[in-house]
N, C-alpha and C positions, 0 to 999 in steps of 0.2 A: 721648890719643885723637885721631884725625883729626879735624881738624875735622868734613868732611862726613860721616861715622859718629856726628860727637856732634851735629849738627844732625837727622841722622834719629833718634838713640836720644830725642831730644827731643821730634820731633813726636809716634814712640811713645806717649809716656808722656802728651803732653798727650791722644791721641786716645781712650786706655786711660783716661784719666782721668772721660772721661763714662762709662763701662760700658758701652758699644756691646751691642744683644741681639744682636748677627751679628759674626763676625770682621771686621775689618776690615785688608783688602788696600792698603799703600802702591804704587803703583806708581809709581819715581822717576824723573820725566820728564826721559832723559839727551841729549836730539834736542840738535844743536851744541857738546856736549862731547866733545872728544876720548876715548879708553877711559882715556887712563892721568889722566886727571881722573876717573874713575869707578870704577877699579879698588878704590882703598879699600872702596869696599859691598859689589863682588860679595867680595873677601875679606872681609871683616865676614859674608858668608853670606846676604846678600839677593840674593832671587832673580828679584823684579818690576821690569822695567823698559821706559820706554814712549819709543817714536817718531812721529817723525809724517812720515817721507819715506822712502820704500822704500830710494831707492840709497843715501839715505846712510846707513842701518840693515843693509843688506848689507853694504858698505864697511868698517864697524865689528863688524858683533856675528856675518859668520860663523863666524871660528874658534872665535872663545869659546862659543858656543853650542857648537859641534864638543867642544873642550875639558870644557867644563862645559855638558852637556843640560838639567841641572836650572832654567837658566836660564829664565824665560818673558817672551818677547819680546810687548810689547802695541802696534799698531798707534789711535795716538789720533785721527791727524792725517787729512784729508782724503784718501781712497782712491779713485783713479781706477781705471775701470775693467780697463782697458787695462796697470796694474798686480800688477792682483791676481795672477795666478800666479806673481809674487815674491816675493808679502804672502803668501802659502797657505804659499810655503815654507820661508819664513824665520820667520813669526810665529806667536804661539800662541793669542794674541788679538785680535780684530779689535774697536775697538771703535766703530766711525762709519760701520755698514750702514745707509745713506741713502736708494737708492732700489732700483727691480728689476733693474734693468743691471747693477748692483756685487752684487747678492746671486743672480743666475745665475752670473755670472761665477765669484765666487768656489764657489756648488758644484761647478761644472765641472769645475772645478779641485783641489776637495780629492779630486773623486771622482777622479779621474786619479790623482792624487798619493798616491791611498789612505790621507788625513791628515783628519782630524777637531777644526778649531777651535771657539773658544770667542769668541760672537760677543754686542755689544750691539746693539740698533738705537738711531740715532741720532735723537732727537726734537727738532724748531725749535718748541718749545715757549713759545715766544715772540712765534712766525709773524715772524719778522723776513726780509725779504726776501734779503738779502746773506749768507744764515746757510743751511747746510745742516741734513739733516732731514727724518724724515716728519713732515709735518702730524698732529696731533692726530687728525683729523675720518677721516684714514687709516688710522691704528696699529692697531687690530686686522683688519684685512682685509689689511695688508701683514705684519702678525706672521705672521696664520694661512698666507699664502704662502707667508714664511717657514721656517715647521718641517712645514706638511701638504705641500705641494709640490716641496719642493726640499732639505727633509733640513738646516737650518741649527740646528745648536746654539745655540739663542737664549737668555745667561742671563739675561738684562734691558736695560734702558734705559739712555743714555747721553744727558745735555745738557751744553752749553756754556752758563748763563743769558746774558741780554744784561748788556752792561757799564753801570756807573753803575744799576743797580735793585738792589731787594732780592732778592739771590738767594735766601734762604731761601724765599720764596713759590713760587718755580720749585720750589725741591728737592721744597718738601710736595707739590705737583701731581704731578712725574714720581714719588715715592713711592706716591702715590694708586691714578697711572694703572700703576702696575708689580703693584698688589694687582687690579686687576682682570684683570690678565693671569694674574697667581697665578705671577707670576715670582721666583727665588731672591736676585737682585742688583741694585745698581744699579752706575752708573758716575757719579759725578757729584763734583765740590768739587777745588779746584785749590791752589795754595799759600793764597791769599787768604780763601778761603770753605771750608775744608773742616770746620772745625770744627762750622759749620751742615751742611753736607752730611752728618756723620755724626750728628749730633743729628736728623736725617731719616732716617736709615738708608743712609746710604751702606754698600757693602761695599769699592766700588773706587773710592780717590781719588787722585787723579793731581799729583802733589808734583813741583815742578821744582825751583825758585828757590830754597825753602826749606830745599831738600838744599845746592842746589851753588851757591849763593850766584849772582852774577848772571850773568844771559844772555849765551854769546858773538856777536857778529857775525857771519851764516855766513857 
């Protein structure tokens, strides 16, 4: 077996291994590999996989998407506004709706494009300055804006905790604050942390390193 096929059939089974009560969605963070270092999964029959720069996510995954539909391209990474009707295009999930600029935009935009994504908002649940994010003290008056206002497929929350703490204490909070939205998902746990992040109920964890072994230099 490929390597990077038997490093994901691995995390699989380690994830399956707690009995998750919700499915639990890998999406395999492919941002700086070229396709034909990736290629083994999408033949292997995985279908999630996540970016975080528009041009270089076009660059790469339009044919293949064209090719294979079935494909679901997820947007992780920082979304400028001024982006979005690249990201509407090409992607099927957005997962870093931060403030109201990026989340009119992007209706505008699916409405034109007559396309209907699947969106998290992204919480700085941390309050760290340098870190994007709705503020806690925001998230429901920007959720409700959200889906009464502007028509955004909202499945749940997305964090990135701060680095060097324990991220399980983030996860249990944005799990918390996702039950009183009475939302279906979260987005949260990365190569490092996900194991906690699904023992919180993660649905969507976002796996680079541990697929494709180490980061290229872009």
């Amino acid at each position: 077996m490929n390597t990077i096929v038997d490093s994901f059939e691995k995390i699989k089974l380690k994830i399956s291994s707690l009995k998750p009560v919700k499915p639990v969605n890998i999406i395999a963070v492919s941002k700086t590999f070229p396709l034909d270092h990736i290629n083994p999964l999408i033949k292997h029959g995985h279908l999630h996989f996540g970016e975080n720069k528009v041009q270089e996510a076009i660059a790469k995954w339009s044919d293949s998407k064209k090719e294979n539909p079935t494909i679901q391209l997820h947007m992780i990474g920082k979304l400028q506004s001024n982006k979005a009707k690249d990201a509407v295009k090409l992607f099927d999930y957005i997962h870093s709706v931060d403030n109201q600029k990026l989340a009119d935009a992007l209706s505008k935009h699916q409405l034109n494009l007559n396309k209907k994504l699947n969106y998290f908002i992204q919480v700085n649940i941390g309050n760290e300055i340098q870190k994007s994010g709705i503020p806690v003290s925001e998230l429901e008056s920007f959720y409700n804006y959200c889906v009464n206002e502007i028509n955004l497929k909202i499945l749940g929350l997305m964090i990135i905790p701060p680095v060097d703490e324990n991220a399980e204490k983030y996860f249990k909070s944005l799990a918390e604050l996702n039950k009183t939205l009475a939302l279906e998902h979260t987005s949260m746990g990365m190569s490092s942390d996900y194991m906690d992040a699904v023992k919180c109920g993660s649905t969507f964890v976002r796996i680079g390193s541990s697929i494709f072994g180490s980061r290229l230099k872009p």
